[in-house]
Backbone as CSV, one residue per row, in Angstrom:
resi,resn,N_x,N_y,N_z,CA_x,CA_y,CA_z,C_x,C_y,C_z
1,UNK,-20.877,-26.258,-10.017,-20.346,-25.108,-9.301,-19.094,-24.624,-10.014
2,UNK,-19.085,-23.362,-10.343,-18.119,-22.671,-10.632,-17.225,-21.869,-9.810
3,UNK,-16.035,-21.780,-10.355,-15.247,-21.142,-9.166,-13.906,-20.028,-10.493
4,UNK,-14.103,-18.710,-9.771,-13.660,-18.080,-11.002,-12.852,-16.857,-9.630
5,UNK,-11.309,-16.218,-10.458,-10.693,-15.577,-9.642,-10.349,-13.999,-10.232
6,UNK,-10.092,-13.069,-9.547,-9.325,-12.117,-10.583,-8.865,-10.830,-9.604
7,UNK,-8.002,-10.017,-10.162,-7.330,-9.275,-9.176,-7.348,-7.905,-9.768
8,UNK,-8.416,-7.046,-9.146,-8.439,-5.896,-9.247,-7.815,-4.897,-9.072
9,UNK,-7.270,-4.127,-9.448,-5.694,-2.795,-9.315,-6.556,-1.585,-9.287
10,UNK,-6.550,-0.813,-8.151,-7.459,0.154,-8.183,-6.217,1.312,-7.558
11,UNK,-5.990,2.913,-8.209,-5.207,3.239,-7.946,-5.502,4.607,-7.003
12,UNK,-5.060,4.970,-6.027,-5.634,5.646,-5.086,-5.258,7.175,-5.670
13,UNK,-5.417,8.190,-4.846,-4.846,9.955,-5.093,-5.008,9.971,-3.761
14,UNK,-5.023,9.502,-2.301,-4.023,8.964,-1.502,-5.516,8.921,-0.415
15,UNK,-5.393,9.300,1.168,-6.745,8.888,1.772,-8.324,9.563,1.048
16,UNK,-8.843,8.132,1.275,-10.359,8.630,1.236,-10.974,7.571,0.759
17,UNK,-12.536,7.481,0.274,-13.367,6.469,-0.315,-13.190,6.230,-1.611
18,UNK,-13.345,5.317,-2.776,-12.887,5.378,-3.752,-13.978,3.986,-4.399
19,UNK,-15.327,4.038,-4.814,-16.146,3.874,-5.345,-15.294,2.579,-6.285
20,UNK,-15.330,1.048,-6.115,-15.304,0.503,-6.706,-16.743,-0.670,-7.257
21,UNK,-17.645,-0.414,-6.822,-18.451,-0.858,-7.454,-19.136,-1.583,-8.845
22,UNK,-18.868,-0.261,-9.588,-18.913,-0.495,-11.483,-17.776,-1.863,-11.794
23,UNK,-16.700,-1.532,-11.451,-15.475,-2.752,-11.646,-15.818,-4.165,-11.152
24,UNK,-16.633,-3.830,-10.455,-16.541,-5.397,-9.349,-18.165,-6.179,-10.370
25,UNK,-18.781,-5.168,-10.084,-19.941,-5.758,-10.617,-20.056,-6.083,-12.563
26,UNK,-19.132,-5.537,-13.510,-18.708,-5.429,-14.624,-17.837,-7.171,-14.378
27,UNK,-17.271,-7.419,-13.788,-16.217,-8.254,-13.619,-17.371,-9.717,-13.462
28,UNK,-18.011,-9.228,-12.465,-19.252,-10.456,-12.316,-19.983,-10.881,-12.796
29,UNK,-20.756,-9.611,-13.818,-21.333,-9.693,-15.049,-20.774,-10.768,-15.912
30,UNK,-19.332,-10.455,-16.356,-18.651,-11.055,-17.313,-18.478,-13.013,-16.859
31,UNK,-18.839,-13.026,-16.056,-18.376,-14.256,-15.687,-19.741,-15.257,-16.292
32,UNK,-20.979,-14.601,-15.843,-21.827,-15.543,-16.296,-22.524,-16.833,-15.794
33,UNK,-22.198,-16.238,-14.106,-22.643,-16.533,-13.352,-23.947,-16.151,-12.329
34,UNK,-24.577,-17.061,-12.291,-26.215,-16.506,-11.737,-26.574,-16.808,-9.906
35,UNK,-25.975,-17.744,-9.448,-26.250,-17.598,-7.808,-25.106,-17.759,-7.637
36,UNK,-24.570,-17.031,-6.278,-23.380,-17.582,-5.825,-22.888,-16.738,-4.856
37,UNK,-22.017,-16.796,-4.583,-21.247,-15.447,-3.562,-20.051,-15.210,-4.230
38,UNK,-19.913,-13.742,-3.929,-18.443,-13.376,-4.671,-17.725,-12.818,-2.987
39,UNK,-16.892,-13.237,-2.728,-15.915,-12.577,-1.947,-14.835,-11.599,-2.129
40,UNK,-14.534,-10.101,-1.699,-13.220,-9.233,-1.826,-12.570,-9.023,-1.028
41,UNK,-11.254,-9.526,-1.174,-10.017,-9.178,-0.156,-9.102,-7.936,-0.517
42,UNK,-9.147,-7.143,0.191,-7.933,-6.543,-0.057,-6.030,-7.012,0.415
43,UNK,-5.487,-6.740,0.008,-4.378,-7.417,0.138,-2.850,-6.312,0.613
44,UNK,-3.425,-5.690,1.253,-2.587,-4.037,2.141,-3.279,-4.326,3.728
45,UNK,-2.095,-3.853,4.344,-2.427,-3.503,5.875,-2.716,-2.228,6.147
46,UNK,-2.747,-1.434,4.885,-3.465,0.201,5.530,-4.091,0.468,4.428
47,UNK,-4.820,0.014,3.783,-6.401,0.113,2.951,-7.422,-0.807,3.475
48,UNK,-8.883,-0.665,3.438,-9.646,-1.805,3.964,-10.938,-1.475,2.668
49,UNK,-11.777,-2.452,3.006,-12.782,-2.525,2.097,-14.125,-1.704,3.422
50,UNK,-15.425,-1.415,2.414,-16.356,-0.953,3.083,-17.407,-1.093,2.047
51,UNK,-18.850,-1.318,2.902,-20.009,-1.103,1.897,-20.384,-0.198,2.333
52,UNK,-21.003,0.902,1.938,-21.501,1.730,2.228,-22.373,3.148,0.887
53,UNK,-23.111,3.868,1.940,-23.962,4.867,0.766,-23.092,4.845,0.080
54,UNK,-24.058,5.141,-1.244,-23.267,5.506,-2.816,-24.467,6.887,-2.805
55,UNK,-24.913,6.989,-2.397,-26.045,8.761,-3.499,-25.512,10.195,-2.699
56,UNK,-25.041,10.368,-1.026,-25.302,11.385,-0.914,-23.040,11.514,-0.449
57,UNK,-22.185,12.010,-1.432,-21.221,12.354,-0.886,-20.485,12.902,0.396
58,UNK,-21.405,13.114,1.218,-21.573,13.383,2.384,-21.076,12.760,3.310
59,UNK,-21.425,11.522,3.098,-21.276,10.435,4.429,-19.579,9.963,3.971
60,UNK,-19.130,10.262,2.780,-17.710,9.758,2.728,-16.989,11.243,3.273
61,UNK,-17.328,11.856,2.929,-16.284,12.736,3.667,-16.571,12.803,5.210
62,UNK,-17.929,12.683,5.498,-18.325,12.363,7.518,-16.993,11.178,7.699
63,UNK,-17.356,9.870,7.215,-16.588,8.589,7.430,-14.972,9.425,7.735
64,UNK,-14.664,9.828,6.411,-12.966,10.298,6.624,-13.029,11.257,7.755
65,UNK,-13.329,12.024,7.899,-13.150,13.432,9.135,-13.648,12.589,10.817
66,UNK,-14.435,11.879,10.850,-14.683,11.136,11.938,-13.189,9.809,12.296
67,UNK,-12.639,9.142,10.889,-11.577,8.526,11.229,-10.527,9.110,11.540
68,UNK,-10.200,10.102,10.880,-8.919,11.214,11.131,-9.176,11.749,13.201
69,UNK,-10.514,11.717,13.552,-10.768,12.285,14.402,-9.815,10.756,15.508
70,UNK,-10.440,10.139,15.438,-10.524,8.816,16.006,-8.929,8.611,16.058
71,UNK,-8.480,8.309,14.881,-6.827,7.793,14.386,-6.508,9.373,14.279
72,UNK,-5.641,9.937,15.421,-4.622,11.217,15.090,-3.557,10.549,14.385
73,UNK,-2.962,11.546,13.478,-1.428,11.219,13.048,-0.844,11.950,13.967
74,UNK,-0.164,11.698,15.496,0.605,12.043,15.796,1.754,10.732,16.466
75,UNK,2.904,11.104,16.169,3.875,10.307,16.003,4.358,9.858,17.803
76,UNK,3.999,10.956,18.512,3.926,10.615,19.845,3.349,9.463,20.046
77,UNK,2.443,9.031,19.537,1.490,8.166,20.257,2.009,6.703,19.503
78,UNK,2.864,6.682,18.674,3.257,5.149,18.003,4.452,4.980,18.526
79,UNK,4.806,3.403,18.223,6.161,2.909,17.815,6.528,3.114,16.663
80,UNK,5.335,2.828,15.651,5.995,2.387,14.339,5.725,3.702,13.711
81,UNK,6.932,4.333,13.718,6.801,5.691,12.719,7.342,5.555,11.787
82,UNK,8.330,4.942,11.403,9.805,4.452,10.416,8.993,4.895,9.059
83,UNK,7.706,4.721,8.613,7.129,5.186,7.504,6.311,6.463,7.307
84,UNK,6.404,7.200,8.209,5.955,8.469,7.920,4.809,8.902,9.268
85,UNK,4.260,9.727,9.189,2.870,10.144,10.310,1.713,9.490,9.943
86,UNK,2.053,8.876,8.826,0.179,8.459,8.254,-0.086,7.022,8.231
87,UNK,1.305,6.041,8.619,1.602,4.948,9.002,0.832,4.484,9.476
88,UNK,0.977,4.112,10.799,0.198,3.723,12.108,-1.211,4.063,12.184
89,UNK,-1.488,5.127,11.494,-2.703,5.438,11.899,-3.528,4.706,10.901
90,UNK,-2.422,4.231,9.718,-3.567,3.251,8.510,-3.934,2.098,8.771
91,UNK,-2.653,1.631,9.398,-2.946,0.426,10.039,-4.290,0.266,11.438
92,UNK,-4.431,1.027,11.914,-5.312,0.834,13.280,-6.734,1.279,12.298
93,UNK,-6.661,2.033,11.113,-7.965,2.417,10.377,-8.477,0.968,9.766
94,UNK,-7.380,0.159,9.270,-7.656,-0.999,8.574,-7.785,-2.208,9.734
95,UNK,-7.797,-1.898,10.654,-8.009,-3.360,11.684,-9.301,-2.420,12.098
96,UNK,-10.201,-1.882,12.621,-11.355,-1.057,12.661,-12.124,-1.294,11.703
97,UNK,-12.100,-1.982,10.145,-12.718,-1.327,9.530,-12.849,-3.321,9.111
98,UNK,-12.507,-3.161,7.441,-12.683,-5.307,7.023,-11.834,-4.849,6.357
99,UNK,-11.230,-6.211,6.020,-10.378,-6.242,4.241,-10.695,-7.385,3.693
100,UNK,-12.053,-8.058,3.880,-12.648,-8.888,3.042,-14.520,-8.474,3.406
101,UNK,-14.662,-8.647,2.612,-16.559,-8.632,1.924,-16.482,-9.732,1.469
102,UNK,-17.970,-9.807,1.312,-19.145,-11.096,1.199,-20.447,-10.484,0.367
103,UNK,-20.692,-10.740,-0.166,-22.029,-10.296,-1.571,-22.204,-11.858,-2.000
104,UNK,-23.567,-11.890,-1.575,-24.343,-12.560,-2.600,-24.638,-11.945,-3.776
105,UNK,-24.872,-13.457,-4.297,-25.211,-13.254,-6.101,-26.344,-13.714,-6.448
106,UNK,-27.664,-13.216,-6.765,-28.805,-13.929,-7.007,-29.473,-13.623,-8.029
107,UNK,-29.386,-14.158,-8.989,-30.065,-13.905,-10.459,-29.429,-13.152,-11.698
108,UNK,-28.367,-13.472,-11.039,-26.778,-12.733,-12.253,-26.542,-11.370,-11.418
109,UNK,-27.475,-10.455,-10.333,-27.022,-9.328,-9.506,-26.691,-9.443,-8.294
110,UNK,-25.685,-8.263,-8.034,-25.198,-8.436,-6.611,-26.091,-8.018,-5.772
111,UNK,-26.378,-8.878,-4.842,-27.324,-8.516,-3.686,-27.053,-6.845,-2.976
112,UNK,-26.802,-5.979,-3.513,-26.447,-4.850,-2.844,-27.649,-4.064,-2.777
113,UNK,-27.821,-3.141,-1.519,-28.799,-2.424,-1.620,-28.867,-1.535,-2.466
114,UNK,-30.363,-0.855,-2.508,-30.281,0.235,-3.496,-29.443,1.423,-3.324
115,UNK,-28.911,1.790,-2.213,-28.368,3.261,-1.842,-26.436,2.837,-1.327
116,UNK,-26.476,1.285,-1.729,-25.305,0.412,-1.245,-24.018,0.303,-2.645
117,UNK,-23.156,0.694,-1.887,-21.685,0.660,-2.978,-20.785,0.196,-2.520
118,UNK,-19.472,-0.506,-3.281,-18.827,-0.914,-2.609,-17.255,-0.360,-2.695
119,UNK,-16.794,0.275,-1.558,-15.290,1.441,-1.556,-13.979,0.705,-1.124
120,UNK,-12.843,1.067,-1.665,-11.606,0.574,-1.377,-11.428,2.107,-0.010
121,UNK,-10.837,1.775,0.486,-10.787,2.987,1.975,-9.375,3.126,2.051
122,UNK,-8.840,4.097,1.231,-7.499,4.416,1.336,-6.948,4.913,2.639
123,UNK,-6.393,4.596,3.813,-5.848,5.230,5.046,-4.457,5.751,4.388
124,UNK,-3.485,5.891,3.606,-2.723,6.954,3.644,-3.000,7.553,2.554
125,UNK,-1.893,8.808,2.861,-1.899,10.117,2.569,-1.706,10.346,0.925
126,UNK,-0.654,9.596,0.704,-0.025,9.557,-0.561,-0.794,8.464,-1.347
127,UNK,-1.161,8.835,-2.755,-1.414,7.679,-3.586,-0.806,6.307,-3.847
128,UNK,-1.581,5.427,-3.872,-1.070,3.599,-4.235,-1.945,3.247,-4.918
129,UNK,-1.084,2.336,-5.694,-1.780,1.213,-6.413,-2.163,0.037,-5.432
130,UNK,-3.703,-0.367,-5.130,-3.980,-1.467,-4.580,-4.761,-2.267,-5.414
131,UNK,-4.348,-4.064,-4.957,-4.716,-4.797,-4.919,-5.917,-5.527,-4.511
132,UNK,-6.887,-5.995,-5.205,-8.226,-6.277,-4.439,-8.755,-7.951,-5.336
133,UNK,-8.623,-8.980,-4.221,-8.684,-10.375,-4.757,-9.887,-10.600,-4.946
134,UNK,-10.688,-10.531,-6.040,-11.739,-11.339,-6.015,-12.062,-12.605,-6.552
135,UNK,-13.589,-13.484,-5.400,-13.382,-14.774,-5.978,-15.211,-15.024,-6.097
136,UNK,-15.019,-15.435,-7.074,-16.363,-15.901,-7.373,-17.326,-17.207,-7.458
137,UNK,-18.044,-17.862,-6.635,-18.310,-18.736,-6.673,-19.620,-19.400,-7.164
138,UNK,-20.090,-20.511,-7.903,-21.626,-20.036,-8.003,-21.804,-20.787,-9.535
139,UNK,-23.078,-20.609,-9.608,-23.904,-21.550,-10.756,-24.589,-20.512,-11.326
């Protein structure tokens, strides 16, 4: 059993979906590993991870306009404003949503579906550099 780590920097242009897939699966490739599970954490309280469609652009902009619907930025409704209007509402997007995944690995590919990708989910406004832990486990 192998056990292999690495930390992905994915840099945002501020809310929305952001297609990390190619990186993750390039990264797994390289390892040279054939069954196993790879796990991703993100490591922010207002970004989360998501699997979801990769073919029809559609459903990421539905996803964002349905969360914006859900999470208002209005400052009435928090305590914690001290960081801006888009604060609070990243945080309640990222407890709603995961900041760790699970993919199997079976035959050197990630078990992902065919129409399946995997997105860093930026909840604020302004661009960041995030952090995304991955760990790989497996024979």
């Amino acid at each position: 059993m192998k056990q292999m780590t690495h930390i992905l920097s994915v840099d945002s242009g501020g809310t929305g979906l952001y297609d990390i897939t190619r990186e993750v699966k390039r990264w797994v490739c390289d390892q040279g590993v054939r069954d196993g599970l790879l796990t991703l954490f993100v490591r922010h309280t207002s970004a989360s991870l998501v699997i979801q469609e990769n073919a029809d652009p559609d459903v990421m902009r539905d996803l964002e306009d349905f969360f914006r619907k859900l999470v208002p930025e209005d400052n009435r409704l928090y305590r914690h404003v001290a960081e801006g209007p888009d604060d609070m509402p990243a945080h309640i997007k990222s407890a709603l949503t995961q900041t760790q995944l699970s993919i199997p690995l079976m035959g050197g590919e990630l078990m992902l579906g065919t129409w399946q990708g995997v997105y860093l989910f930026e909840h604020r406004a302004r661009p960041h550099r995030r952090s995304i832990a991955l760990h790989l486990m497996g024979t």
